[in-house]
VEXZA-299130 format. One record per residue (C-alpha): residue number from 1; x, y, z; residue in three letters. Coordinates in steps of 0.5 Angstrom, whole numbers, plus 2048, in hexadecimal, padded with zeros to 3 digits. Layout:
N
n|x|y|z|res
NUM|X|Y|Z|ALA
...
***
This chain:
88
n|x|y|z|res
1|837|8CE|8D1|UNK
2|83E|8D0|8CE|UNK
3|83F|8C9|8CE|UNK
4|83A|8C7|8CA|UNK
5|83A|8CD|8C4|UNK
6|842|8CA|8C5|UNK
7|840|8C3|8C3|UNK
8|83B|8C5|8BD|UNK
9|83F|8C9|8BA|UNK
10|844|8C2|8BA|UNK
11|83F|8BD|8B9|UNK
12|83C|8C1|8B4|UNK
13|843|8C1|8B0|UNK
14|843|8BA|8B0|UNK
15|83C|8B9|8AE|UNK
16|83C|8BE|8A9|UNK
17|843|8BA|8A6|UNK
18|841|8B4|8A7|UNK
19|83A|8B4|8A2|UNK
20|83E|8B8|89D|UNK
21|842|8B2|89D|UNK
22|83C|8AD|89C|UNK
23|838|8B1|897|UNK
24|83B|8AE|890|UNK
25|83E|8B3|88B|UNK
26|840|8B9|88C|UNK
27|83D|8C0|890|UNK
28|83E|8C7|88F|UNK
29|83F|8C9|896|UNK
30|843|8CD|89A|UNK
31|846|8CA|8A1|UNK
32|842|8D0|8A4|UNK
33|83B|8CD|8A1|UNK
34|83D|8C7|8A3|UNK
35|83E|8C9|8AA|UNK
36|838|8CC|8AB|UNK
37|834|8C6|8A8|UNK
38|838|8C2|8AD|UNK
39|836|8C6|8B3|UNK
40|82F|8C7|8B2|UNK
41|82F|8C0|8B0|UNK
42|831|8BF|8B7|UNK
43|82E|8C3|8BB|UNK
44|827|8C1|8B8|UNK
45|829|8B9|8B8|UNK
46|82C|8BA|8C0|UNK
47|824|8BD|8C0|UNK
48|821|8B8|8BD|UNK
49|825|8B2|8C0|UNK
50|823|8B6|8C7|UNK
51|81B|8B6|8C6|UNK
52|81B|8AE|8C5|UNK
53|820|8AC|8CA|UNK
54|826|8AA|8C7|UNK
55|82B|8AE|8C9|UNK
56|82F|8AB|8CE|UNK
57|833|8AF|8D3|UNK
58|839|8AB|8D4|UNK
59|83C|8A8|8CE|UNK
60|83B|8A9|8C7|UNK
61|835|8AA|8C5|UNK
62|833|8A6|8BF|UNK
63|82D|8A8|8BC|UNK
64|82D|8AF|8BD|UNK
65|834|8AF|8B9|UNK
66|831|8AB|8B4|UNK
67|82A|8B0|8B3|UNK
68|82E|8B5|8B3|UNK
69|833|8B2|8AD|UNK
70|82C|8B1|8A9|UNK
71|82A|8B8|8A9|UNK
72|832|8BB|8A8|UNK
73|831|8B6|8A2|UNK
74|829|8B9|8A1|UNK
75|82C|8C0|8A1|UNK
76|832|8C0|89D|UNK
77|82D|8BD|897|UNK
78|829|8C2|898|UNK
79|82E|8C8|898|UNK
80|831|8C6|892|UNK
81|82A|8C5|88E|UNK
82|828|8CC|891|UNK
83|82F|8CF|88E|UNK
84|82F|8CB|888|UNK
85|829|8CE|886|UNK
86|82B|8D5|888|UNK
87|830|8D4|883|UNK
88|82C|8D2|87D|UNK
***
């Protein structure tokens, strides 16, 4: 369990980097958000990766990390798009 929590929290830092860096320009994000963003991307992706059978419990798992990627990317526009339109 601990394990787990341990390598979401990893995982999702690198996810949440990772689509900050493919979304063009620049985004007012902070590390905090980004890490957020990244560990739910994570944790949902590893849940959706499960329910169709794409986890793989030895090596690397591709797809799953792939979907969760896509919605670090998904949440990191939709985090930006609800700040900037708290600041106007």
């Amino acid at each position: 369990m601990i394990g787990s929590i341990i390598s979401a929290i990893i995982i999702g830092a690198i996810i949440g980097a990772l689509a900050r860096l493919i979304i063009p320009g620049r985004q007012k994000l902070s590390i905090g958000m980004t890490l957020v963003v990244g560990i739910v991307a994570a944790l949902i992706g590893t849940l959706i990766a499960g329910l169709l059978g794409l986890v793989n419990a030895r090596g690397i798992s591709w797809w799953e990390h792939l979907i969760q990627l896509a919605l670090a990317v998904i949440g990191v526009l939709l985090v930006v798009q609800m700040q900037a339109k708290k600041a106007h």
